[in-house]
Backbone bond lengths (Angstrom), bond angles and torsions (degrees), N, CA, C in turn:
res aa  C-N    CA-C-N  psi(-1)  N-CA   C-N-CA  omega(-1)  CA-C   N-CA-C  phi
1 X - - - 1.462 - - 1.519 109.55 -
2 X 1.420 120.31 134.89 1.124 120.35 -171.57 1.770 116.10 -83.83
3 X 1.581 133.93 137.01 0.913 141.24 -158.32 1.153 107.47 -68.59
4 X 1.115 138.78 152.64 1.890 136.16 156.52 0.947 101.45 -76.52
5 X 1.366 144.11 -173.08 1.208 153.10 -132.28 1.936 92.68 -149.38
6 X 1.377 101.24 -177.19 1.540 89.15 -175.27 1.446 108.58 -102.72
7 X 1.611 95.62 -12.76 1.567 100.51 171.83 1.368 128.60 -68.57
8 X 1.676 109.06 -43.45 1.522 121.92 164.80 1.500 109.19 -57.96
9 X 1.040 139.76 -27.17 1.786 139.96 -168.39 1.730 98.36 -87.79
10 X 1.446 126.03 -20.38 1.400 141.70 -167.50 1.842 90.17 -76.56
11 X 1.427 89.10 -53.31 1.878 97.81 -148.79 1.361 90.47 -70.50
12 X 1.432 132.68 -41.02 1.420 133.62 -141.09 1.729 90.87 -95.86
13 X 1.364 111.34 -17.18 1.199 111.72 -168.44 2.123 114.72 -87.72
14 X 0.979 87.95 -40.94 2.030 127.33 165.58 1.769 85.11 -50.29
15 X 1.717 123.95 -72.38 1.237 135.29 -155.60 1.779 109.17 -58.24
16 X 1.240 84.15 -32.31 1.829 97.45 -173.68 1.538 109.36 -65.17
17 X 1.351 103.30 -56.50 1.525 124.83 -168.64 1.911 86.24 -59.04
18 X 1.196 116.36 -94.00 1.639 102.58 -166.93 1.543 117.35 -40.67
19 X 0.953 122.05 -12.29 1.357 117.19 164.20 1.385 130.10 -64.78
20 X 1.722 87.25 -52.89 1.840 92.26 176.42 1.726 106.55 -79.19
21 X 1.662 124.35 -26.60 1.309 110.42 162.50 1.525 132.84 -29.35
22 X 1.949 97.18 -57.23 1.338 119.71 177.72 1.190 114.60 -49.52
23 X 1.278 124.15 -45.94 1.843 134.68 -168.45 1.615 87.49 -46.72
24 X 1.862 102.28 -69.69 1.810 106.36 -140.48 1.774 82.18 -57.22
25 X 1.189 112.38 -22.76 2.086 84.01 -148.92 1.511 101.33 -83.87
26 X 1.263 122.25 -0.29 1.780 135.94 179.54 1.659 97.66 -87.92
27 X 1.385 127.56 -24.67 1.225 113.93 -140.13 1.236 93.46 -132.41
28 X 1.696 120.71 -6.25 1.275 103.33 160.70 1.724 105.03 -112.99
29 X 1.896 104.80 149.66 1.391 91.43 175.27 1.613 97.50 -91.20
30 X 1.983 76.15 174.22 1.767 111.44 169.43 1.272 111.69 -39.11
31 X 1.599 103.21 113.38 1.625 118.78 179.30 1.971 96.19 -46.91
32 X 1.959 104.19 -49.05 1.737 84.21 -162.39 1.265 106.12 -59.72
33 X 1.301 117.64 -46.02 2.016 118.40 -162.85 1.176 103.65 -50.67
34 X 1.815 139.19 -38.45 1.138 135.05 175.73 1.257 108.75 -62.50
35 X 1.593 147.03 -32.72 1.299 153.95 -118.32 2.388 85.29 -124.49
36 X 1.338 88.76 -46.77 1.608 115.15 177.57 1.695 94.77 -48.84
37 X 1.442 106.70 -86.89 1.407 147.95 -170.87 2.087 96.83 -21.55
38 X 1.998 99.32 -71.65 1.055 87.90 160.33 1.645 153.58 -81.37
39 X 1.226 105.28 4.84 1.474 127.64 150.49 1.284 127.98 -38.76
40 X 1.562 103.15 -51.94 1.951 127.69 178.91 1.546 86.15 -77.20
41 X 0.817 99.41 -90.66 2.465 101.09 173.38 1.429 94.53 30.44
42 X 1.586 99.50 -87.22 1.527 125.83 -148.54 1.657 93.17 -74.26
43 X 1.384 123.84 -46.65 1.616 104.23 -179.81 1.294 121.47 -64.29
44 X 1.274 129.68 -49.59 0.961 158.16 178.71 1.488 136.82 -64.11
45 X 1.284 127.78 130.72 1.423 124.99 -158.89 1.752 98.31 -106.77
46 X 1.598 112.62 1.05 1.886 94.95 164.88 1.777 104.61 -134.38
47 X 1.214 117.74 -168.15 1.652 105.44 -154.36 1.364 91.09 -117.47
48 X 1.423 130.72 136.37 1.322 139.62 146.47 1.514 132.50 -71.55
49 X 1.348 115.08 98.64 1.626 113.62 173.28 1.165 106.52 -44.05
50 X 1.917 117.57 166.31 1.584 121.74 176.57 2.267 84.06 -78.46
51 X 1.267 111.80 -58.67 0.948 103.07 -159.78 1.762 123.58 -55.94
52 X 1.647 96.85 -11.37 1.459 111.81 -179.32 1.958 97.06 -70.99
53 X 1.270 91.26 -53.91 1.954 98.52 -174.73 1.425 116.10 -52.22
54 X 1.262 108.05 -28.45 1.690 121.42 -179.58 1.554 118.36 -63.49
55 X 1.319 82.62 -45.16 1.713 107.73 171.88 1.459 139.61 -77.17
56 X 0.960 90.82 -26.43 1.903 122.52 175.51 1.328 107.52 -29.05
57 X 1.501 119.25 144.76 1.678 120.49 177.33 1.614 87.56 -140.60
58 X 0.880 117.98 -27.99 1.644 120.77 -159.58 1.678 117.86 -123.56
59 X 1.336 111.22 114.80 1.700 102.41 -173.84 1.371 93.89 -139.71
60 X 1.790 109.47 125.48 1.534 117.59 166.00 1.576 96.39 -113.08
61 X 1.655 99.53 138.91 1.486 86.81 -174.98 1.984 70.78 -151.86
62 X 1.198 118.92 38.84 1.588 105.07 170.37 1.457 109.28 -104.17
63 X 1.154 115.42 147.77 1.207 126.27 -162.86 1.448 126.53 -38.62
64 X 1.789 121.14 -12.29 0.863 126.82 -155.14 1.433 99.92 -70.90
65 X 1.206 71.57 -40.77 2.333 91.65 -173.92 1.153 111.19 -86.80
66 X 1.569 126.57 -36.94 1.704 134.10 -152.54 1.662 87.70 -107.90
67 X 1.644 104.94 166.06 1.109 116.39 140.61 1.507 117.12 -54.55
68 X 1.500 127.11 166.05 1.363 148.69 -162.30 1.683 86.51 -87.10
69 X 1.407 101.81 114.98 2.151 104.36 156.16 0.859 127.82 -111.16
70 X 1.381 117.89 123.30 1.499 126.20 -171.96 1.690 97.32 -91.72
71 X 1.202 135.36 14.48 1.299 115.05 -160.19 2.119 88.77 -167.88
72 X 1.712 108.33 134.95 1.226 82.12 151.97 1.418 113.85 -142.68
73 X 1.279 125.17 154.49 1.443 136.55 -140.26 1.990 96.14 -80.68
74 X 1.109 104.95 140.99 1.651 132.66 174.03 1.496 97.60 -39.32
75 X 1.179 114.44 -56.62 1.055 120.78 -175.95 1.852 146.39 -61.82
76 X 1.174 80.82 -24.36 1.902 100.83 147.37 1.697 125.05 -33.92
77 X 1.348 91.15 -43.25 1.598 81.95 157.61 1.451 131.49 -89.01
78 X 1.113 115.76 14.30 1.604 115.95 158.65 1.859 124.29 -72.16
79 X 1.518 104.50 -2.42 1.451 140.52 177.21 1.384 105.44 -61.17
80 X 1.596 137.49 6.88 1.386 120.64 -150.93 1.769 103.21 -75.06
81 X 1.186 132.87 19.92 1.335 109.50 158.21 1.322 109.72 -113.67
82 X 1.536 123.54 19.08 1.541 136.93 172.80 2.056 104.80 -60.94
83 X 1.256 92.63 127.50 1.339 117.90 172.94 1.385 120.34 -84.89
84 X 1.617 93.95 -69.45 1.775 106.20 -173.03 1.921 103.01 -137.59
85 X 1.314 93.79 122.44 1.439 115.97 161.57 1.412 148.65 -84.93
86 X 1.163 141.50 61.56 1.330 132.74 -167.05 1.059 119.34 -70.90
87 X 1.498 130.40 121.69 1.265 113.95 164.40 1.735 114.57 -137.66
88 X 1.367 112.49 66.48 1.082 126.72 -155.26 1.359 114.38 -92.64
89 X 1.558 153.53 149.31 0.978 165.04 158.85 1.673 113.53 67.73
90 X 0.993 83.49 43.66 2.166 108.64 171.38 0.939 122.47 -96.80
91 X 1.561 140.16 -171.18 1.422 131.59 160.49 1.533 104.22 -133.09
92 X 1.447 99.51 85.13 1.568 113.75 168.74 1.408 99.19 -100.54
93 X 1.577 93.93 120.98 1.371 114.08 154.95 2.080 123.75 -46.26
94 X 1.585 84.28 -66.42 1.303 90.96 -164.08 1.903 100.28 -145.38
95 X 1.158 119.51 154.04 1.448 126.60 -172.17 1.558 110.47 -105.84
96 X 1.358 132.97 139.11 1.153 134.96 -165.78 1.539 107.93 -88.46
97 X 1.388 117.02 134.86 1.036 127.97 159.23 1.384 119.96 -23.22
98 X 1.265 116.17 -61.77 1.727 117.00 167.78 1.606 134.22 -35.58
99 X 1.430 92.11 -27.86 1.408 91.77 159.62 1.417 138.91 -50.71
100 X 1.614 105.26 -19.07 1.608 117.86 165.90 1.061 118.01 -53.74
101 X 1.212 131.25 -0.78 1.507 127.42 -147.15 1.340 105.39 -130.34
102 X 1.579 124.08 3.31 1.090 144.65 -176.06 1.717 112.10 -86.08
103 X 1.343 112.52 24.28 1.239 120.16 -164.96 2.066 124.15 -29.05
104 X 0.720 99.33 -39.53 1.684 130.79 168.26 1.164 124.08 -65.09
105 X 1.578 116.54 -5.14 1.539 129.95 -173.33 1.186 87.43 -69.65
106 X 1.535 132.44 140.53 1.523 132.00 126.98 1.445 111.86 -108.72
107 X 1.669 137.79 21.90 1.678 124.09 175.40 1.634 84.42 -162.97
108 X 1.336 97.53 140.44 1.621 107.11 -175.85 1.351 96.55 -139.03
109 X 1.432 133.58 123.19 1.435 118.62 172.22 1.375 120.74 -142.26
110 X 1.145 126.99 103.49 1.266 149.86 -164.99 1.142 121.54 -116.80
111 X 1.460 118.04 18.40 1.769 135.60 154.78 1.408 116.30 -29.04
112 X 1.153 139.49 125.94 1.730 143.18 139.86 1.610 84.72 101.00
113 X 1.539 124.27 58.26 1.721 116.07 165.10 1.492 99.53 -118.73
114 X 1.502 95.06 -160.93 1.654 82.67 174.43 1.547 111.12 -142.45
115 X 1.825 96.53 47.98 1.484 127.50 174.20 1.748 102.42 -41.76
116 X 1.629 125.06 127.66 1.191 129.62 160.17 1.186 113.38 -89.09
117 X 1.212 122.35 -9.03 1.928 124.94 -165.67 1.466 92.24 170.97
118 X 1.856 85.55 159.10 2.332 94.62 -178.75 1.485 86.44 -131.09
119 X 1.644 104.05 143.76 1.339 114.42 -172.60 1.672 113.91 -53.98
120 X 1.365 127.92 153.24 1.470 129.50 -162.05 1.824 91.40 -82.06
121 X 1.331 124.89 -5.94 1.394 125.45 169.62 1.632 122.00 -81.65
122 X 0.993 115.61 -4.68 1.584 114.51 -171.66 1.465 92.63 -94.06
123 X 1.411 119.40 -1.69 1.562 110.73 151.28 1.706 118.19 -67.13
124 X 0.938 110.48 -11.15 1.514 103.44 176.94 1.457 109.77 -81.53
125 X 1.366 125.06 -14.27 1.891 120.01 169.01 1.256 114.45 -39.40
126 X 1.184 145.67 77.49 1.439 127.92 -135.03 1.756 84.39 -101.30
127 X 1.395 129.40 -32.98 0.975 122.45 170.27 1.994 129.88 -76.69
128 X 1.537 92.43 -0.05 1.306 97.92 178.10 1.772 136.24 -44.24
129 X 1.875 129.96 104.43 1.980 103.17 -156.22 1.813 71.14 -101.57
130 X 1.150 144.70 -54.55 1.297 130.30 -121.07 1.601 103.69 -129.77
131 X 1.644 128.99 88.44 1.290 124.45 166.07 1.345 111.31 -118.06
132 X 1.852 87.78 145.95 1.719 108.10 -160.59 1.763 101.38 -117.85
133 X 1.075 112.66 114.46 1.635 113.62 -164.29 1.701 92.83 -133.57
134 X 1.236 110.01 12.01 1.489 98.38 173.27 1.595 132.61 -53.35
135 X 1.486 143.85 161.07 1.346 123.36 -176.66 1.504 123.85 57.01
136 X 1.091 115.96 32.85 1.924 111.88 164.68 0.958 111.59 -105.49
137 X 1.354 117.54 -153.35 1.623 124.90 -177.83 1.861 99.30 -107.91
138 X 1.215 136.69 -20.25 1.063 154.33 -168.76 1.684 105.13 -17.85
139 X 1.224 126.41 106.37 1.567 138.12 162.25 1.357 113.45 -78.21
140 X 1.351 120.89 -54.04 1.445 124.97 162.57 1.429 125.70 -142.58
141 X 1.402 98.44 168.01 1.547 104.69 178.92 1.654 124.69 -95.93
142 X 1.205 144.63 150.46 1.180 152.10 -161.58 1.916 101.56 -83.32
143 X 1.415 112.09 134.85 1.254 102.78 171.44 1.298 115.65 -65.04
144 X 1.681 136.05 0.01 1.156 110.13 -161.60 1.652 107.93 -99.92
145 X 1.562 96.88 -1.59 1.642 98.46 167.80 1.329 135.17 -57.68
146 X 1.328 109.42 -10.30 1.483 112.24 168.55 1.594 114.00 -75.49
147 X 1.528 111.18 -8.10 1.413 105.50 -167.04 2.128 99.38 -75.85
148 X 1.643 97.15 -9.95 1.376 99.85 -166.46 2.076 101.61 -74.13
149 X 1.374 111.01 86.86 1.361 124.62 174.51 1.497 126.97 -50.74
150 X 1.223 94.86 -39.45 1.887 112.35 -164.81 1.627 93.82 -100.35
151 X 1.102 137.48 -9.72 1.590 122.55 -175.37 1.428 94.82 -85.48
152 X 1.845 81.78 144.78 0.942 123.14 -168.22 1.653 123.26 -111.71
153 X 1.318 112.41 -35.62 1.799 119.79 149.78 1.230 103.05 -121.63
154 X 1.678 114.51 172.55 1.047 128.46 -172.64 1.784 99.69 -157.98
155 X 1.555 111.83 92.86 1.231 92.39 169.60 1.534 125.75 -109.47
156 X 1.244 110.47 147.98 1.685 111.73 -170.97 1.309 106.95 -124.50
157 X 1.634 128.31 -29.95 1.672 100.78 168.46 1.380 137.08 32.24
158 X 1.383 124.34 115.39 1.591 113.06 157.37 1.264 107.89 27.69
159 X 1.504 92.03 74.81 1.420 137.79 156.26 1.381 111.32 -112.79
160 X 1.889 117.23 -158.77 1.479 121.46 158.65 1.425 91.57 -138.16
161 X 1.339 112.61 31.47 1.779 90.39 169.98 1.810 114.16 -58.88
162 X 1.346 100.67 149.71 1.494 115.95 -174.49 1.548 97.30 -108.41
163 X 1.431 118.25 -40.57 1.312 115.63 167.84 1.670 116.92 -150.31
164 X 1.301 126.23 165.71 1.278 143.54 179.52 1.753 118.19 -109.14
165 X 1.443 102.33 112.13 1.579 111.60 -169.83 1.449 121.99 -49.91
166 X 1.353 131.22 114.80 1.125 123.04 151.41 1.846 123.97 31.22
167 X 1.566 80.22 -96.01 1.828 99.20 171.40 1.098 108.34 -38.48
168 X 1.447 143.03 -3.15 1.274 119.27 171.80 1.437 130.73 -76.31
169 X 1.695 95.93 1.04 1.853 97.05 177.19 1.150 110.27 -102.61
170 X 1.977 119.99 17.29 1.594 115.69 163.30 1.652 113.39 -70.53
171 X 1.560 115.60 -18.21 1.181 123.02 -151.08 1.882 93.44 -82.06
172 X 1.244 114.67 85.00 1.223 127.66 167.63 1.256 111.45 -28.74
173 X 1.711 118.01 -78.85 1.204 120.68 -138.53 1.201 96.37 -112.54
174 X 1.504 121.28 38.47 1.781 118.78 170.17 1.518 105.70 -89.05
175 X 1.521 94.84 136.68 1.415 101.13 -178.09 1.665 130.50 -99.40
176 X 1.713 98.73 -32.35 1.367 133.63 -177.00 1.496 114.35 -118.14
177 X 1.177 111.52 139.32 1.837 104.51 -177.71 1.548 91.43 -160.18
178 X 1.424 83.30 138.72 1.840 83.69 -164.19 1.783 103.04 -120.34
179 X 1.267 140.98 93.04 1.092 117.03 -149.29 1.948 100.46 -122.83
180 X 1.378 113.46 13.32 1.576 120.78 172.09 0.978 118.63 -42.94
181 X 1.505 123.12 150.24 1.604 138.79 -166.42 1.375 122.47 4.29
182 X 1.883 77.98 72.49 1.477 103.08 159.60 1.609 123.45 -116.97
183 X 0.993 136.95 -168.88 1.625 119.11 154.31 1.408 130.16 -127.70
184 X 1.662 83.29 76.39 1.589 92.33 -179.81 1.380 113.84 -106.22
185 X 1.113 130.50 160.58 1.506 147.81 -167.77 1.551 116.54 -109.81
186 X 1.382 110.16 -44.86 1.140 113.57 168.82 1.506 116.65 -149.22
187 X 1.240 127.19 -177.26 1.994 137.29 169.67 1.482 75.88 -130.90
188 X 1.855 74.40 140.45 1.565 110.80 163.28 1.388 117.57 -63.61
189 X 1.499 136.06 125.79 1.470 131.15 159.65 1.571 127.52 0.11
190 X 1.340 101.60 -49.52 1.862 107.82 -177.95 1.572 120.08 -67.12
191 X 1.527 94.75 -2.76 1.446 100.86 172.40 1.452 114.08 -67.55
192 X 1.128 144.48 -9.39 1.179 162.34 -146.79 1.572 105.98 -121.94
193 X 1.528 102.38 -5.72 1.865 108.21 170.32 1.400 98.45 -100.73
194 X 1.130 139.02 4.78 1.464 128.22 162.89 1.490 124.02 -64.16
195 X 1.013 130.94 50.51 1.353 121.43 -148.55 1.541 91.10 -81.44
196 X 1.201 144.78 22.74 1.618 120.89 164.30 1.661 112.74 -116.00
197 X 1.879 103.24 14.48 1.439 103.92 -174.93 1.265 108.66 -84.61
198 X 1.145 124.49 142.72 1.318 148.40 158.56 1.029 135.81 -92.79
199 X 1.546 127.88 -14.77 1.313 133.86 -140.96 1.608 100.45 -172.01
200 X 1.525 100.38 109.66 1.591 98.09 -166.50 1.472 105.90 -138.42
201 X 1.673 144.63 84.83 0.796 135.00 -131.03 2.043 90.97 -117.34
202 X 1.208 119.06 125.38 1.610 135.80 -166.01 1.723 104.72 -126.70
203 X 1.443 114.72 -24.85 1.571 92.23 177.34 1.580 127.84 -45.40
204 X 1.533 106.09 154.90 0.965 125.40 172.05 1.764 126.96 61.55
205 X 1.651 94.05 28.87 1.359 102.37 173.57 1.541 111.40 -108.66
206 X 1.003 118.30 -163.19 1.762 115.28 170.36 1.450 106.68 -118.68
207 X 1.186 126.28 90.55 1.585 153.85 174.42 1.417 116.55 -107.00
208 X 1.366 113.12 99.47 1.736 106.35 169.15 1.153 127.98 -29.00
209 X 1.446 114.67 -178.33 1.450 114.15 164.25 1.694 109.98 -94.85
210 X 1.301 107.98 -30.25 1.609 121.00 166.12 1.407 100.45 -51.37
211 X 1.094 131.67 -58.77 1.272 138.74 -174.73 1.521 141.41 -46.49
212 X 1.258 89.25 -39.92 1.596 131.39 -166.74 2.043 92.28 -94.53
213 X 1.322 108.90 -44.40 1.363 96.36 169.83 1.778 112.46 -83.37
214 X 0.909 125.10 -7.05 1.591 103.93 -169.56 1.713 87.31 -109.69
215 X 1.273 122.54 4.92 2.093 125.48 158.05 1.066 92.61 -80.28
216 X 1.499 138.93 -64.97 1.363 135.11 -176.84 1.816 130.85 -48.43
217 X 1.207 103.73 -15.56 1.609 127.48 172.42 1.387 122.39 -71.50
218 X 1.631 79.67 -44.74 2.137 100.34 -178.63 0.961 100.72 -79.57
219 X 1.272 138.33 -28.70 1.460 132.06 -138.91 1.735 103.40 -139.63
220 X 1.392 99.18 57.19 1.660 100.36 -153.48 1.568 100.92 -63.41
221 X 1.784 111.90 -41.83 1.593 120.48 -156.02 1.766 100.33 -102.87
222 X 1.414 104.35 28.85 1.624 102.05 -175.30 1.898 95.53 -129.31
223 X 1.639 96.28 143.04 1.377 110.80 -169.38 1.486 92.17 -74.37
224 X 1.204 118.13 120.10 1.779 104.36 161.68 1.512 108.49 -122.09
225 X 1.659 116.37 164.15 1.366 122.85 -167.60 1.345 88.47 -144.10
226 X 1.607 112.65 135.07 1.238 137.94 -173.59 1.425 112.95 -121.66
């Protein structure tokens, strides 16, 4: 039998190695989804496949159903075919950056926590219609929430906002804005670029009467309640 050469034993040898590389890295899963996976374990009273988590559109993880989370794991954004999120009546401090990465989100709900601020990245949801931020501790909002184009409500409720950013009159296609017992004094002018709102909810803040008429000016074809 005739010898190969040392060059052919080089190439075939090079060929082998990425091959068997390729196998392990197909055949083992994602350290986070496993790290994720057992995360749900411990809250949770049924078991999540990796391939179930991969797949995912739908996650309730508010207390009604879950144990109470004070904390939520980095890894949440390994979720990218996640739709809708609940994570309602918990005690989250604060929300992870990773959540940007949730591109596919359209409902985020993080009602009744005891959120002080939301990372200036959850402006990147670019598909985000429906966030529920009612009940936190919230003083203010991040300018990058105006980058949120496609939302469609916005609730803030019993909060402590003192005021509402600017950028909030990029938000085209918001329809609903819920901004009751908070303590705000006034909205910025650009509120008056919402032209598809309808629904503008102001009780129980401290708003002039000067005030309350020059909101009513901007907002000629939108129901508001004072």
């Amino acid at each position: 039998m005739k010898k190969l050469s040392t060059g052919i034993w080089l190439i075939l040898s090079l060929c082998f190695s990425l091959a068997l590389s390729t196998a392990l890295l197909f055949s083992q899963p994602n350290k986070e989804l496993i790290s994720l996976q057992n995360w749900l374990y411990e809250i949770s009273d049924r078991k999540y496949s990796l391939n179930e988590l991969k797949n995912m559109k739908s996650l309730n993880l508010s207390s009604a159903y879950h144990k109470t989370l004070t904390k939520l794991p980095k890894e949440i954004g390994q979720l990218k075919s996640l739709k809708h999120l609940y994570l309602a009546a918990n005690r989250l401090k604060e929300l992870p950056v990773s959540l940007s990465n949730l591109k596919k989100l359209v409902l985020l709900d993080v009602s009744d926590n005891k959120l002080h601020s939301i990372p200036e990245e959850l402006g990147q949801l670019k598909g985000l219609e429906y966030l529920f931020l009612s009940y936190n501790k919230l003083r203010k909002l991040p300018w990058g929430i105006g980058q949120l184009k496609d939302l469609k409500e916005l609730i803030l409720y019993g909060n402590e906002l003192t005021s509402v950013p600017q950028e909030i009159g990029q938000m085209k296609n918001l329809k609903k804005l819920w901004l009751s017992k908070n303590k705000l004094r006034e909205l910025p002018a650009s509120i008056g670029q919402l032209k598809n709102l309808i629904w503008l909810d102001l009780r129980e803040n401290n708003i002039s009467r000067k005030e309350r008429e020059k909101i009513r000016k901007l907002l000629a074809n939108c129901k508001i309640k004072f």
